[in-house]
C-alpha positions as CSV (number, residue, x, y, z in Angstrom):
1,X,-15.9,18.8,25.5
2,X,-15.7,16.5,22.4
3,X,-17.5,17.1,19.1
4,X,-19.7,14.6,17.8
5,X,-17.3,12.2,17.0
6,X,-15.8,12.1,20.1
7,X,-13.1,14.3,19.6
8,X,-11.5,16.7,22.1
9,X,-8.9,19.9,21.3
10,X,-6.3,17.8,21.7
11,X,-7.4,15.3,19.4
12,X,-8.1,17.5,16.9
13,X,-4.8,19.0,17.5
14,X,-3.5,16.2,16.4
15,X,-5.4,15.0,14.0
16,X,-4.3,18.1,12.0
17,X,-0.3,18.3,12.9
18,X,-0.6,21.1,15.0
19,X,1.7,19.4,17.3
20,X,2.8,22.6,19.3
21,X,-0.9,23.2,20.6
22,X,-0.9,19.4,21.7
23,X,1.9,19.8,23.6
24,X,0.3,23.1,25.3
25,X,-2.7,21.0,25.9
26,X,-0.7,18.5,27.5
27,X,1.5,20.4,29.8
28,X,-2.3,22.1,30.9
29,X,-3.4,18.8,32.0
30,X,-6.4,19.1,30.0
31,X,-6.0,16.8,27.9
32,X,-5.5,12.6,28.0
33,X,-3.4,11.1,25.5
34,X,-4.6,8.0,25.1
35,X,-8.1,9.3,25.1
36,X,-10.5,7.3,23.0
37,X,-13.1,9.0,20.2
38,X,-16.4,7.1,20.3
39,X,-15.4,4.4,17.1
40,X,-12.8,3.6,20.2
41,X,-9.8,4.7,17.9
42,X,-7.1,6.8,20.2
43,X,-5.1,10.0,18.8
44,X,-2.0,7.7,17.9
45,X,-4.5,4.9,15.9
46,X,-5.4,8.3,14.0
47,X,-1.4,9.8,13.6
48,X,-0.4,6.0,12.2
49,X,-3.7,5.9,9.8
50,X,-3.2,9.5,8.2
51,X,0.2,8.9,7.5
52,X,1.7,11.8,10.0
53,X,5.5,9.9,11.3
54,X,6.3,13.1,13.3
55,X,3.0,13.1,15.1
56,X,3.0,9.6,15.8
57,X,6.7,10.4,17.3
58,X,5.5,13.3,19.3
59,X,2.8,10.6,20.8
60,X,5.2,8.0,21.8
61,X,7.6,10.5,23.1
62,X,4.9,11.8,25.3
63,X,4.2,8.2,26.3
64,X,1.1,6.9,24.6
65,X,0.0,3.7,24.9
66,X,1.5,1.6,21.5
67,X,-1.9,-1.3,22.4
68,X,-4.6,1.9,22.7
């Protein structure tokens, strides 16, 4: 369930670099990639905005959508 800004575990996950419980999140189905907070802004908007090259790697690896 997201918080109040719209943001689920595995955006928080990545919001903070902790890119191995992403990829747990991932591979549990519970989680969308491209999911959108409520300011519409996607976890790979986020990586690209705080700076975090590996996370925005780990993204596009994973096959998030470059336009979300």
């Amino acid at each position: 369930m997201p918080n109040k800004a719209g943001h689920t575990p595995f955006f928080m996950a990545i919001l903070r670099g902790h890119l191995e419980i992403a990829e747990m999140l991932l591979q549990d189905e519970m989680s969308s990639i491209d999911y959108k907070d409520y300011d519409d802004d996607s976890p790979l908007h986020w990586a690209v905005v705080l700076d975090q090259p590996d996370t925005v790697r780990f993204l596009m690896d994973h096959g998030a959508d470059r336009l979300s």
